[in-house]
C-alpha positions as CSV (number, residue, x, y, z in Angstrom):
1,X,-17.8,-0.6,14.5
2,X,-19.2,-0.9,11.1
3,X,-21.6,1.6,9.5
4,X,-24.2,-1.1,9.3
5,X,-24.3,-1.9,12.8
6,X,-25.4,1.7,13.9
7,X,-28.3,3.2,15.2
8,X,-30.4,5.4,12.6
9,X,-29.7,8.6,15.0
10,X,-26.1,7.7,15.2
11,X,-25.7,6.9,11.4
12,X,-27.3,10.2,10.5
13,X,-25.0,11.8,12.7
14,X,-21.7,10.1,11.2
15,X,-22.6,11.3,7.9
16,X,-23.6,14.8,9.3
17,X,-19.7,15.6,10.2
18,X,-16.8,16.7,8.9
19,X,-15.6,14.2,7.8
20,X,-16.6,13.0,3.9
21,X,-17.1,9.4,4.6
22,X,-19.5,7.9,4.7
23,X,-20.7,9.9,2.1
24,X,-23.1,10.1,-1.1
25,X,-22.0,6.1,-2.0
26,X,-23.2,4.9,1.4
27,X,-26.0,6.9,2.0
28,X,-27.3,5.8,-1.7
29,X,-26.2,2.3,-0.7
30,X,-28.6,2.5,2.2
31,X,-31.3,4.1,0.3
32,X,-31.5,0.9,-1.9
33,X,-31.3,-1.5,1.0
34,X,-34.0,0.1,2.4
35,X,-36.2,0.5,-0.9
36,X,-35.4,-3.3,-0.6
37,X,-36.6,-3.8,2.3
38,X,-39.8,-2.1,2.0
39,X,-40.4,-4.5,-0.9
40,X,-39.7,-7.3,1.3
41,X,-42.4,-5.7,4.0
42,X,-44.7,-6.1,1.4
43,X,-44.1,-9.1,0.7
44,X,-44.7,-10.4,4.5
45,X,-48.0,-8.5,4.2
46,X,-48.9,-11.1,1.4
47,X,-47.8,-14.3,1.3
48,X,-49.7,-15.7,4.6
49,X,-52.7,-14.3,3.2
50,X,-56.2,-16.2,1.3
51,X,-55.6,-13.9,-1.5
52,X,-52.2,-15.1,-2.1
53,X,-53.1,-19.0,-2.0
54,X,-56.1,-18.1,-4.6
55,X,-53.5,-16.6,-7.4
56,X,-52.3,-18.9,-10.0
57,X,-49.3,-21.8,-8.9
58,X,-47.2,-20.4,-11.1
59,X,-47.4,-16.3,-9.6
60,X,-47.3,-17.7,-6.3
61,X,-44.1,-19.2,-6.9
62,X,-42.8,-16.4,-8.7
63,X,-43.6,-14.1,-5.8
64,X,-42.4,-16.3,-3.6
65,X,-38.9,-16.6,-5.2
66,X,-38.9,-12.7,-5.7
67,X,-39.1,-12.6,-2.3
68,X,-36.2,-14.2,-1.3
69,X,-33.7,-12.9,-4.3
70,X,-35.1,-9.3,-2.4
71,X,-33.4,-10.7,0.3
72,X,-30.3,-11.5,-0.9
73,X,-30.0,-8.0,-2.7
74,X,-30.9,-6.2,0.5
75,X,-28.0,-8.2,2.3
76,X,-26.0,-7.2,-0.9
77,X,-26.8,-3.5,-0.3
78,X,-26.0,-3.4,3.6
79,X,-22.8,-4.7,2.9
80,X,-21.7,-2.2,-0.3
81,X,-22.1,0.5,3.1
82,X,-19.2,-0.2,4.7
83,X,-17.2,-1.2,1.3
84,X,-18.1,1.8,-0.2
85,X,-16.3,4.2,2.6
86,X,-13.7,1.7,3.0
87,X,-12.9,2.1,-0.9
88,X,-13.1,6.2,-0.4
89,X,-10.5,5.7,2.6
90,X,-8.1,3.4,0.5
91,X,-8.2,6.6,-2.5
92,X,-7.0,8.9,0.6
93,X,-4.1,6.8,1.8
94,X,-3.2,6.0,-1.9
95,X,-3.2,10.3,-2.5
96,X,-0.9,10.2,1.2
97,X,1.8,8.1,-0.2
98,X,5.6,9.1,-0.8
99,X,5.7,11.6,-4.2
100,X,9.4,12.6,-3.6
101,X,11.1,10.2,-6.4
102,X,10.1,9.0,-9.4
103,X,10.0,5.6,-7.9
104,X,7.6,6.9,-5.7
105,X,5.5,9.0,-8.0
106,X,5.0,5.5,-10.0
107,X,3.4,3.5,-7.4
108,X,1.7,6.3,-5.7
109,X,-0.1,6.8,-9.7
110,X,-0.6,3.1,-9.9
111,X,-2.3,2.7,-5.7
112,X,-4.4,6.4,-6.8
113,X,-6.1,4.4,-10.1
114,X,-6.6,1.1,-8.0
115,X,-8.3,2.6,-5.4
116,X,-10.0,4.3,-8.1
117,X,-11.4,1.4,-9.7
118,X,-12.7,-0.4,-6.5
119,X,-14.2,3.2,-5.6
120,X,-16.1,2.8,-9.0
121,X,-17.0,-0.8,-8.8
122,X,-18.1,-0.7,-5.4
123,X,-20.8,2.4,-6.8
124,X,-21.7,-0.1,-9.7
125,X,-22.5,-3.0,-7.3
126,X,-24.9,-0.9,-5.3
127,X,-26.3,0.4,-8.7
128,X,-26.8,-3.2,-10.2
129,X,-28.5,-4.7,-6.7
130,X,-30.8,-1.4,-6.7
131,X,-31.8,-1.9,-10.5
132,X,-32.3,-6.0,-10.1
133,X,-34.5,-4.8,-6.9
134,X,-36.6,-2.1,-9.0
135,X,-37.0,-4.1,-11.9
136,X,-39.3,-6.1,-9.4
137,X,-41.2,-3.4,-8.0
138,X,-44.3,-4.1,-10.9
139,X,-44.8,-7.1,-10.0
140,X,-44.9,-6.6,-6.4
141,X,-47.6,-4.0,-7.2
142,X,-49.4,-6.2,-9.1
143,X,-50.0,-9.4,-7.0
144,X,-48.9,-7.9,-3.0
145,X,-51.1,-6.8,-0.8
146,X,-53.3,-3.7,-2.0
147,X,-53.1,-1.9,1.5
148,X,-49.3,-1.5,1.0
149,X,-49.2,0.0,-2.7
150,X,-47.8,3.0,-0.7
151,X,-45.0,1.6,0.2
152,X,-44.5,-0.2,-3.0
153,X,-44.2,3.9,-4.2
154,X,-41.5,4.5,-1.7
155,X,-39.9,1.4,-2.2
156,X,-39.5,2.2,-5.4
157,X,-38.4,6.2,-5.0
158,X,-35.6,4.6,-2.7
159,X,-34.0,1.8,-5.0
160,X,-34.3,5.0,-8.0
161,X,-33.0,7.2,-5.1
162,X,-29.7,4.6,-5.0
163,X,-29.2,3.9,-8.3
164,X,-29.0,7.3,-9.4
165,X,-26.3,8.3,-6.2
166,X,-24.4,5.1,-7.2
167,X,-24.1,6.1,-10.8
168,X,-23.3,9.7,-9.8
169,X,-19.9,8.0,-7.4
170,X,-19.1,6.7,-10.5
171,X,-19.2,9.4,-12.7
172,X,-17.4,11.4,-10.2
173,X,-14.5,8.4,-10.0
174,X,-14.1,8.6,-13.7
175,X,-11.9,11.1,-14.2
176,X,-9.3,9.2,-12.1
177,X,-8.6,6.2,-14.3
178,X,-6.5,6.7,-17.8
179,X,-7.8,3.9,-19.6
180,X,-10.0,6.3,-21.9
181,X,-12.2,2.9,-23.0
182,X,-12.9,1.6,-19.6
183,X,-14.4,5.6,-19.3
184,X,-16.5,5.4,-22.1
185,X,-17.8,2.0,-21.5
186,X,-18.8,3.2,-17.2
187,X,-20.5,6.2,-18.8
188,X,-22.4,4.7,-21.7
189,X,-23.3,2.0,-19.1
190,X,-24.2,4.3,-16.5
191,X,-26.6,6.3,-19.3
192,X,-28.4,3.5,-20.1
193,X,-28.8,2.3,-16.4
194,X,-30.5,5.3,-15.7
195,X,-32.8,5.3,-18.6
196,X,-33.9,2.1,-18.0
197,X,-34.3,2.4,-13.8
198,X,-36.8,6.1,-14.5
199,X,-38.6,4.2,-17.0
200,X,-39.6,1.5,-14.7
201,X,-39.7,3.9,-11.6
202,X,-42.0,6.0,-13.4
203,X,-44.4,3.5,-14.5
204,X,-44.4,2.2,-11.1
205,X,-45.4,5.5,-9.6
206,X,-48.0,6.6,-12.2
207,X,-50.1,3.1,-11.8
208,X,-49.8,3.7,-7.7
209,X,-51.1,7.4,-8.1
210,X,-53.4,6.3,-10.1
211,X,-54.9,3.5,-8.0
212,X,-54.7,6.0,-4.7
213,X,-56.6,8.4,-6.9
C-alpha cells in the first residue's frame, strides 16, 4: 500500500518505527501538500462568494487560475511521498550489492551515486512545488476570504515547513555524488531557495499578525 493512501493515525505510526523510511523527505513532502491544501481550502471559502464576483475581472481570473495550479502542485506533492522513500530504499539496495571484486565494487559505486541523485532530485521536486505554492500565499491573503487569514498563516508555515526539510534531504545526499560542480551548484541553489521561501513566508506571517492584532 502506498504511503499516500494511509490513514493520518496509521501514517504517523509508520514514520514512528524503526525503520528510517518514510522519513524527513516524506514527512516534509506531506507538510507541503498539506500547506497546499489549506490554500486550496481557502480558496473554496472564496470563489462562491459576492465579494469575489465584485473584485476586478482580471483578480478574479487570476485567483481563479491560482487555484487550480494549487491543485496541481498539491497532486505534485502527494506523489513526491511515496517517491521519496522509494528513492531512500533504491540508496539501501544499491549499498547491499556484491563489493567482493573490482568488477563489483565498480557498479556497486556507480548504482550508490544513481540512487543518490534520484534521492536528491526527488527532495528538489518537493522543494520547487512547495516554493511555486508559497510564492502564492500573498495573494491568497490579499483577495480570499478574510475569516480564513488563519489558515493562510499555517498554510504558509507548512509549504516553509517542506521546503526547508526538502532542501535539508538534499544537503544530506550531497556528499554521495563526486561530481564536485553538480555539489556546488545543489548547494548554492538550495541557499538561495531558502532565502527567497523565509522572505516571502515572513512577509506573509507579519501582515496576518498584524491584521489578527
Amino acid at each position: 500500500m502506498k504511503l499516500i493512501d494511509l490513514s493520518v493515525r496509521d501514517f504517523v505510526y509508520e514514520v514512528d518505527s524503526a525503520s528510517p523510511a518514510p522519513g524527513g523527505g516524506s514527512v516534509s513532502s506531506v507538510a507541503a501538500s498539506l500547506g497546499s491544501g489549506l490554500l486550496r481550502m481557502i480558496g473554496h471559502l472564496t470563489i462562491p462568494k459576492k465579494k469575489f464576483n465584485k473584485l476586478d475581472e482580471d483578480v478574479q481570473k487570476a485567483f481563479i487560475n491560482t487555484h487550480e495550479r494549487l491543485k496541481t502542485l498539491e497532486n505534485k506533492l502527494l506523489d513526491l511521498v511515496d517517491r521519496d522513500t522509494d528513492a531512500f530504499n533504491d540508496i539501501m539496495h544499491a549499498f547491499k550489492m556484491p563489493k567482493e571484486t573490482d568488477a563489483e565494487k565498480k557498479k556497486r559505486a556507480k548504482a550508490i551515486e544513481q540512487a543518490t541523485l534520484k534521492a536528491i532530485e526527488v527532495p528538489e521536486g518537493i522543494a520547487e512545488a512547495a516554493f511555486e505554492a508559497l510564492k502564492h500565499c500573498d495573494f491568497i491573503r490579499q483577495y480570499g476570504n478574510k475569516n480564513a487569514l488563519s489558515d493562510v498563516g499555517v498554510g504558509a508555515l507548512m509549504l516553509y515547513a517542506g521546503l526547508e526539510g526538502a532542501c535539508l534531504n538534499i544537503k544530506i545526499n550531497l556528499s554521495g555524488l563526486s561530481d564536485k560542480d553538480l555539489v556546488k551548484a545543489y548547494e548554492d541553489k538550495v541557499t538561495v531557495m531558502l532565502a527567497d521561501a523565509k522572505t516571502i513566508k515572513d512577509h506573509v506571517l507579519e501582515n496576518i499578525h498584524e491584521s489578527l492584532s
